[in-house]
C-alpha positions in Angstrom: 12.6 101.3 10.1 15.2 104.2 9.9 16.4 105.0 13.0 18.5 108.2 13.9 22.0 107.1 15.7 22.2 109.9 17.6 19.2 110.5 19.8 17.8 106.9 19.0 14.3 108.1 17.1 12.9 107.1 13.9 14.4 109.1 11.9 10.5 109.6 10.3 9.4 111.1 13.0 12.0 113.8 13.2 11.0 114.3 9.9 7.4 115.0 10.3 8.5 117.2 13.2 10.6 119.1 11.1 8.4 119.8 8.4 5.2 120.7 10.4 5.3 124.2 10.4 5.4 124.6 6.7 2.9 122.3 6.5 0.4 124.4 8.9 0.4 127.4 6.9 -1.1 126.1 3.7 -3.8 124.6 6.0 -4.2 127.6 7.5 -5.1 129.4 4.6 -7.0 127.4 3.3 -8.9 127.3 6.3 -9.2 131.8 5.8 -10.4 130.9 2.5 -13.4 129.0 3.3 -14.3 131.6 6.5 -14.3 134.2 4.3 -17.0 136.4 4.8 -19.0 134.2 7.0 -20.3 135.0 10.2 -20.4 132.3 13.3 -22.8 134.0 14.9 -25.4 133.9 12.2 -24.4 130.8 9.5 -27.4 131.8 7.1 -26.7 135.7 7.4 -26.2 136.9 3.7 -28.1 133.9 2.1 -30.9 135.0 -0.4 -33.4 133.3 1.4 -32.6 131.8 5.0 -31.3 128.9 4.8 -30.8 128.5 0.4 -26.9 128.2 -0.9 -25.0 131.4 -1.8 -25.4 132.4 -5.3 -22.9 131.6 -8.1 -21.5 134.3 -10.2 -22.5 134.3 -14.3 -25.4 132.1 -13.3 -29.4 132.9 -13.7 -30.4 133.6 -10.2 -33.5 134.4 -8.1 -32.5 137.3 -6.3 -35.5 139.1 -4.5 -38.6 137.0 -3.7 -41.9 137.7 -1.5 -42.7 135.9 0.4 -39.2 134.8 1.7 -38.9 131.2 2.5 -39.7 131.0 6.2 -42.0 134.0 6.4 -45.7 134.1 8.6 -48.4 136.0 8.6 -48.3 136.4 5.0 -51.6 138.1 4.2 -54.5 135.9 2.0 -54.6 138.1 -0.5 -51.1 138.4 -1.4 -49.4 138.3 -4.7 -46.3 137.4 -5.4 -43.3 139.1 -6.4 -40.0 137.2 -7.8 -36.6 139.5 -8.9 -34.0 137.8 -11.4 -30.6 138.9 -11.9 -31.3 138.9 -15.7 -33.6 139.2 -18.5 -35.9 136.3 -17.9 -37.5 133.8 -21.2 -41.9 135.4 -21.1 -42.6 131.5 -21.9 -40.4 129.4 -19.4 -42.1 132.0 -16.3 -44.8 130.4 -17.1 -44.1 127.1 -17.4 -42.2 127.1 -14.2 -43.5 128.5 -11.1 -46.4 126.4 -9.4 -48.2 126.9 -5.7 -48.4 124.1 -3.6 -51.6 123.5 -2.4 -52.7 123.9 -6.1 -54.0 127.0 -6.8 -54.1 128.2 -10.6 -51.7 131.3 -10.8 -51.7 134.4 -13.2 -48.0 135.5 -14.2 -47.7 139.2 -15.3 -44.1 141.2 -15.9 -43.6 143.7 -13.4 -41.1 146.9 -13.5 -38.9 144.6 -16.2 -38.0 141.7 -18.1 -36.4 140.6 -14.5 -39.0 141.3 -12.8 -42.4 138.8 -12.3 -45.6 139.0 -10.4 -47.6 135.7 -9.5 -51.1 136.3 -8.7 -53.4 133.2 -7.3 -56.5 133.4 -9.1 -58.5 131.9 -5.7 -57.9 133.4 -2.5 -55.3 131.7 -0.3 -56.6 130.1 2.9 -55.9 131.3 6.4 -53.6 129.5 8.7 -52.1 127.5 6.2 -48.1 126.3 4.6 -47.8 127.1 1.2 -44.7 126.7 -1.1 -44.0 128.8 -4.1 -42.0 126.5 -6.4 -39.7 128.1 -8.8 -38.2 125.3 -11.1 -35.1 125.1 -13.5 -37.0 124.9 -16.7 -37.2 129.1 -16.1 -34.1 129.7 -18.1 -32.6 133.6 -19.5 -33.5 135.4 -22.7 -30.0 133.6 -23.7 -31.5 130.0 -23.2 -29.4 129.7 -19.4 -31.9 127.7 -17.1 -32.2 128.3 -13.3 -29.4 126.2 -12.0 -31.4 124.7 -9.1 -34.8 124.8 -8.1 -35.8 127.0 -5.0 -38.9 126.3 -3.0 -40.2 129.4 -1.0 -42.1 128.0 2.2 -44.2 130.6 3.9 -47.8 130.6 6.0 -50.7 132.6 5.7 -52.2 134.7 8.6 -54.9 133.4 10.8 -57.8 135.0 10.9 -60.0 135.7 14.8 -62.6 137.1 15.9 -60.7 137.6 19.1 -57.3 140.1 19.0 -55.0 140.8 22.3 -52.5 143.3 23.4 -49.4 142.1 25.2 -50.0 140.7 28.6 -48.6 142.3 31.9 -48.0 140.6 34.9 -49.2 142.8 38.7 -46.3 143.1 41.2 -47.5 140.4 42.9 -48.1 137.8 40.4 -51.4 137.2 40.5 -53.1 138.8 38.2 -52.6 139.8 34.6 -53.7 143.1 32.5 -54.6 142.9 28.9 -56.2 144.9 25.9 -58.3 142.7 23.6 -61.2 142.7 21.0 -64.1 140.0 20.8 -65.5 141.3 17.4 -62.7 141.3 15.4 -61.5 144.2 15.7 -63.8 147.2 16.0 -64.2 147.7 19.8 -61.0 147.1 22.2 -61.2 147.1 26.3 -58.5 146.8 28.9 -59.2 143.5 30.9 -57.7 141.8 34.0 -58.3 138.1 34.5 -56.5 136.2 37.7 -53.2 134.0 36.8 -55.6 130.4 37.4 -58.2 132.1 34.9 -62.1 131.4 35.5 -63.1 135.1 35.0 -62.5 138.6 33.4 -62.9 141.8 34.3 -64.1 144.8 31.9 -61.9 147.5 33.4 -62.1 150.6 30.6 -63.2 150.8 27.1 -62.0 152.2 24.2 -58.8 151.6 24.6 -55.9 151.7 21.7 -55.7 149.0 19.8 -53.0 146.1 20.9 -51.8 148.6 23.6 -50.0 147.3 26.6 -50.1 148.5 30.0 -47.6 149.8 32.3 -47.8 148.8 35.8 -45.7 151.0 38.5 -42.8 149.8 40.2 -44.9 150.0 43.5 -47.9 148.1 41.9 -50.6 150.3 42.9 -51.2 152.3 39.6 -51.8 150.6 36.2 -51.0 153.5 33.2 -52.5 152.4 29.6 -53.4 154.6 27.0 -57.3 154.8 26.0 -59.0 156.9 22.7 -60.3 160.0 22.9 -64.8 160.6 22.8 -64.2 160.9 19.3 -62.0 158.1 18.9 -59.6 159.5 17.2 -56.6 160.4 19.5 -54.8 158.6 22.4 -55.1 159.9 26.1 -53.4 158.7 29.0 -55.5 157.3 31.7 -54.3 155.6 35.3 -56.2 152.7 37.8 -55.3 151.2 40.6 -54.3 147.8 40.3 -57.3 146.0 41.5 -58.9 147.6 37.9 -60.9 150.6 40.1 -60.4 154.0 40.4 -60.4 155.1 36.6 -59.0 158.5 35.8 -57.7 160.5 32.8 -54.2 162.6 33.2 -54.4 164.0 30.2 -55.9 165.1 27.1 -54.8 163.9 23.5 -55.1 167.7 22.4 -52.3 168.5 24.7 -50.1 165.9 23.3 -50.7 167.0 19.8 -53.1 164.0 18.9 -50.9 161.1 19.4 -52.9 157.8 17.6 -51.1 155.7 20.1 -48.9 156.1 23.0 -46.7 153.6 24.9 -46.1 154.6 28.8 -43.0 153.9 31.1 -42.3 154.1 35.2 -40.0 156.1 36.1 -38.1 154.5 39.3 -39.6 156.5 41.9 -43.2 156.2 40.9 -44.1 159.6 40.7 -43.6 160.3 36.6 -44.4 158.4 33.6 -42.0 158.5 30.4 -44.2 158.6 27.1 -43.5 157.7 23.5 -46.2 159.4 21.5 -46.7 157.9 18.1 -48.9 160.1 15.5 -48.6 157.6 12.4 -46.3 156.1 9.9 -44.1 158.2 7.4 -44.4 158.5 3.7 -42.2 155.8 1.7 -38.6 155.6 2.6 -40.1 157.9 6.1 -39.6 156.6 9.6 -42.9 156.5 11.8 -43.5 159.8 13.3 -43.1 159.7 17.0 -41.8 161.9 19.7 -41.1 161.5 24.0 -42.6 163.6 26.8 -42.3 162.9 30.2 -45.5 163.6 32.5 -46.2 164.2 36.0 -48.6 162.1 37.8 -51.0 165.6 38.0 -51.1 165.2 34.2 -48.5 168.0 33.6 -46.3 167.3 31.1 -42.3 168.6 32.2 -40.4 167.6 29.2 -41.2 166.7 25.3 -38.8 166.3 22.7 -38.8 165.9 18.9 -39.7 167.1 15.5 -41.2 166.5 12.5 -37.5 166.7 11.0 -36.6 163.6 13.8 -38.2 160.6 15.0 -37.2 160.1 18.7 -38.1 155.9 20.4 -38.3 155.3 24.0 -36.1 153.0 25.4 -36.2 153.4 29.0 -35.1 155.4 32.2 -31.9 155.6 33.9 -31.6 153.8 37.3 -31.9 157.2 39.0 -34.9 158.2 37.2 -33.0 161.6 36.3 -33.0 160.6 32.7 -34.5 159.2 29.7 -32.8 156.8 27.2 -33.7 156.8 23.6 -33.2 156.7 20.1 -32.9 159.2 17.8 -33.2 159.0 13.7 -33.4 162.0 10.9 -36.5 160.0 9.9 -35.4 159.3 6.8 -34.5 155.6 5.3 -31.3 155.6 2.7 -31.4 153.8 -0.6 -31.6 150.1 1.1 -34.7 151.3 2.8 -32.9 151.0 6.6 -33.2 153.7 9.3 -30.2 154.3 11.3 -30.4 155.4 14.9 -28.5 157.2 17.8 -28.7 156.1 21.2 -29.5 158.9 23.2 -29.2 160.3 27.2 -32.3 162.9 27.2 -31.0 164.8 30.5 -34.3 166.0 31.8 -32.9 168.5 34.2 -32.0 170.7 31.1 -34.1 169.1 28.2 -30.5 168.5 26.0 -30.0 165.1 24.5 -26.7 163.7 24.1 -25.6 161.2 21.7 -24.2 157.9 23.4 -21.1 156.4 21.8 -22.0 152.3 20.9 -20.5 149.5 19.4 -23.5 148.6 16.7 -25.5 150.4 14.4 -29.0 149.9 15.0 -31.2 150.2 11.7 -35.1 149.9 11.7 -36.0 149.5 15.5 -39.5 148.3 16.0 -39.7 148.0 19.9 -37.9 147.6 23.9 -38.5 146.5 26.9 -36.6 147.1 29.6 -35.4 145.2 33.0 -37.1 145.7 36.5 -34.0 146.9 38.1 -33.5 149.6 35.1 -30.2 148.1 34.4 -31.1 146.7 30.4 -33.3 147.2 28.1 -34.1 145.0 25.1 -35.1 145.7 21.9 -35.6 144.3 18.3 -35.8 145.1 15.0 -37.4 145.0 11.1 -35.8 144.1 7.8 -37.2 145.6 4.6 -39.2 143.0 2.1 -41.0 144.3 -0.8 -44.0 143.0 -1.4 -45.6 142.5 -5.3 -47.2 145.6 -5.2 -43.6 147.4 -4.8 -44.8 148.4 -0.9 -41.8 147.7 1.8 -43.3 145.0 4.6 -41.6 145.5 7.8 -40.5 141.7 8.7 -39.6 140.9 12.5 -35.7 140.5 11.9 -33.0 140.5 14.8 -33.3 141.0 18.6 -30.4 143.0 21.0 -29.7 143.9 24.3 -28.1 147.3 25.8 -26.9 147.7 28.9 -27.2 151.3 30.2 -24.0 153.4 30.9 -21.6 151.5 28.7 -21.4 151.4 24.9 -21.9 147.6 24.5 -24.7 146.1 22.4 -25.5 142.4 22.1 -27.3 140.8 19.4 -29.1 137.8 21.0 -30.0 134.4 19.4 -29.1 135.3 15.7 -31.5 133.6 13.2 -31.9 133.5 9.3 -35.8 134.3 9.6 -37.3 136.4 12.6 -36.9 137.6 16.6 -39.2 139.7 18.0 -41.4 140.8 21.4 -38.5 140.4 23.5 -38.9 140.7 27.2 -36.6 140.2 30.6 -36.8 137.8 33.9 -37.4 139.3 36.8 -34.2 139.0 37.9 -32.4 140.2 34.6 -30.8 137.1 33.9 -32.7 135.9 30.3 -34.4 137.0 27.8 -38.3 135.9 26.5 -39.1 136.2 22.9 -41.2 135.1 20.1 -39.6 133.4 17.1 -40.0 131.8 14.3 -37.0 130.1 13.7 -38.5 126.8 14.2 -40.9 127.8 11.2 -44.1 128.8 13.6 -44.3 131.6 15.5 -43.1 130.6 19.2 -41.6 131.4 22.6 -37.9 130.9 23.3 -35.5 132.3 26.0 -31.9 132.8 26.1 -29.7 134.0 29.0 -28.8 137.9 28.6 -25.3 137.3 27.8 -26.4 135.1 24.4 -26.1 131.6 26.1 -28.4 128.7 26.4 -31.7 128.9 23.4 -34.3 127.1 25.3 -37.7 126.6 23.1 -39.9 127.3 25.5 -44.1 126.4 24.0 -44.6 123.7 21.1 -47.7 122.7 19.2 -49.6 123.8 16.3 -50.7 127.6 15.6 -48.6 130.5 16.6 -47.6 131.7 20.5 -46.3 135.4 20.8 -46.2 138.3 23.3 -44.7 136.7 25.8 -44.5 138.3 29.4 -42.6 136.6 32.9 -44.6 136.3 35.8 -42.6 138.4 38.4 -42.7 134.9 40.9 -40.3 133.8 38.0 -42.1 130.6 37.6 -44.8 131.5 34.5 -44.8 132.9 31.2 -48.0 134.6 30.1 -48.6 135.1 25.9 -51.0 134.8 23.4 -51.6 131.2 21.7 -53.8 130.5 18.6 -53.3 127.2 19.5 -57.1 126.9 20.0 -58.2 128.0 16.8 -58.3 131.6 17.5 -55.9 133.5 20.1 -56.6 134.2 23.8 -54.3 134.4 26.7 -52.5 131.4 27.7 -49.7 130.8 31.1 -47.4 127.8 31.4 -44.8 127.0 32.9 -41.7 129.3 32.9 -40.0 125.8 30.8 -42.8 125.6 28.8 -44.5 122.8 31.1 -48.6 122.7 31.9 -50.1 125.3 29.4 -53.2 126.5 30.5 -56.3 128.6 28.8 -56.7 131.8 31.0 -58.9 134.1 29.2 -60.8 134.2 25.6 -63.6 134.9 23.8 -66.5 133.3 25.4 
């Protein structure tokens, strides 16, 4: 061993130290290098489909599919519709896509040579994993085969005769409120079942469709929105919470016709925040909606929007003195995305002032917000085009906003879907449905983005997911017994229980 004489050391290690910082900074970028462009948050953000490699430049590549890899509720009588990133061979299309189960397929060229449509020639089943397999023998017009083979994995939707709105939890956490249909469909009624279960009870008719109630900070008044004679047009109607006491606060003609309308609290109990929705847009068109803000005599103080602007409620300011929103020209740009504003709608004047944030929010779907009127939650879409060139709006990424600053979080990232997002009572973590697991469950996840906790398991799909205000249940929807009714377990997932169905 060398040794230096003058401090005693080997003289290797002096060397090594020595040399170290020049040898750090070609690790270093290398290190750059292979970050580039990734993002820790979300590992499969960017990939074509979820969780499949990049793609290679110069190569054949798949580079639009429906359905995705990882996508649910794919309708039974889809088609299929595959993009290439080149002139694709007529004969190896053919030859190389299957459906897995079996089902004979019919290929036809779409817009282009790059462009296929796969039609089964049976119906597809309900409730059931398919994979679309796309094989290497599908090769270019200049004899390039698909480098690797990609298997799209999606399910079908389930079919019931019994359909639910979100559950909502009473003040006291006893009972829950629902909308739901027994006959697939064509008549819907506002229920309210206790948390044990054992019976129902038929409190209004003719309600809208999957609607949700709204249940005042007080819990005496229950506010839901229920069709018209005609049923045609939404109305807003109140009851106390015991499910008595039925009575209308307005007419849908002096809303303009709404076809549905969601209904918020304002702190002090006396007003009601609406978001009145009168249908979707045209293509590349947001849904047409505007806000109003009622008094409990059924006067209406404040509305506000156009049919130049689409405006979506997010919630109320702690003081009740005004509304927060979102605010979009209504238009979607050439990626099919809809960029919104947040919003303070002032509603001592009727103004609506931009608020300055930190993300862009593109394609918002829905919110909740936080008992104290602190947060609200919210989540979005993603664009998918189906094979009949029509844009399906897929459950895509889920946020949080906390009122008065400019900070917005996005919450357990995922490569397929977040959606129906919801808070404790006490703020602290968020509810949601996701699929990330490849069903359709519920998960939580503390406000601040820590600790993903998969909350149900099992077979068939759990969604809508609502805390019990005692902080120890979770109320949702389960098909987990062949057709969906309203389930409550555990707040960790533990003793699921049947509540209410179709019997």
């Amino acid at each position: 061993m060398l040794i230096d004489d003058q401090v005693g050391r080997p003289r290797r290690m002096k060397l090594i130290i020595k040399w170290a910082p020049i040898l750090w900074v070609p690790f270093m970028l290398i290190l750059l290098i292979g970050l580039q462009g990734c993002d820790l948050n979300d590992p499969f953000k960017g990939t074509p489909f979820g969780r499949n490699p990049p793609r290679e430049a110069g190569q054949l590549q798949l580079v639009e599919a429906y359905p995705e890899g990882g996508l649910t509720d794919v309708p039974i009588t889809s088609s299929f519709r595959l993009k290439f990133n080149r002139s694709v061979d007529q004969a190896s299309v053919k030859g190389g896509i299957a459906l897995q189960p079996s089902i004979a397929l019919v290929i036809e060229q779409g817009a282009d040579s790059t462009e296929w449509i796969v039609k089964p020639v049976n119906q597809l089943s309900p409730d059931r994993v398919y994979t679309l397999q796309i094989t290497t023998s599908i090769k270019d017009t200049a004899g390039n085969n698909l480098p690797r083979p990609v298997d799209l994995r999606f399910r079908t939707a389930y079919q019931s005769q019994a359909r639910f709105g979100r559950p909502i939890w009473t003040t006291d956490g006893n009972y829950i409120f629902f909308s739901a249909s027994f006959d697939g469909g064509d008549s819907w009624h506002l229920w309210r079942t206790p948390r044990w279960g054992g019976w129902k009870q038929r409190v209004a008719d003719r309600v809208v469709p999957f609607s949700e109630v709204a249940i005042s900070p007080d819990g005496r008044r229950v506010a839901f929105a229920r069709l018209d004679n005609n049923g045609k047009s939404a109305e807003v109607w109140l009851c106390s919470s015991d499910g008595f006491n039925l009575r209308q606060m307005v007419d849908s003609e002096e809303l303009s016709g709404p076809l549905n309308i969601k209904c918020a609290w304002a702190p002090g109990n006396d007003r009601l925040a609406l978001e009145m929705w009168y249908g979707t847009g045209g293509t590349g068109q947001d849904d047409v909606t505007a806000l109003g803000v009622m008094a409990l005599d059924g006067a209406l103080l404040r509305r506000i929007g156009g049919a130049n602007q689409t405006y979506r409620l997010l919630g109320w300011s702690r003081d009740g003195r005004d509304v927060v929103g979102l605010r979009s020209p209504g238009t979607a740009d050439a990626s099919n995305l809809i960029r919104y504003e947040f919003i303070n709608w002032d509603l001592s004047t009727g103004s609506a002032a931009a608020i300055e944030v930190d993300a862009t929010v593109v394609n918002f779907s829905g919110a909740a917000q936080s008992r104290d009127y602190s947060s609200v939650t919210f989540w979005n879409w993603r664009p998918v085009r189906t094979a009949q060139g029509n844009i399906e709006r897929v459950a895509s990424e889920l946020w949080v906003y906390r009122l008065g600053s400019n900070s917005v979080s996005r919450l357990a990232p995922t490569a397929l879907g977040n959606r129906q997002s919801g808070f404790s009572p006490n703020g602290d973590e968020v509810v949601f449905n996701s699929n990330r697991s490849g069903e359709w469950l519920i998960w939580k996840v503390e406000r601040g983005g820590g600790n993903l906790q998969q909350v149900t398991k099992g077979t068939g799909s759990d969604m809508l997911p609502g805390w019990s205000p005692l902080n120890n249940e979770i109320a949702f929807i389960s098909t987990r017994g062949g057709e969906e009714a309203l389930w409550v377990a555990g707040a960790d997932g533990a003793n699921p229980r049947r509540v209410a169905g179709r019997e």
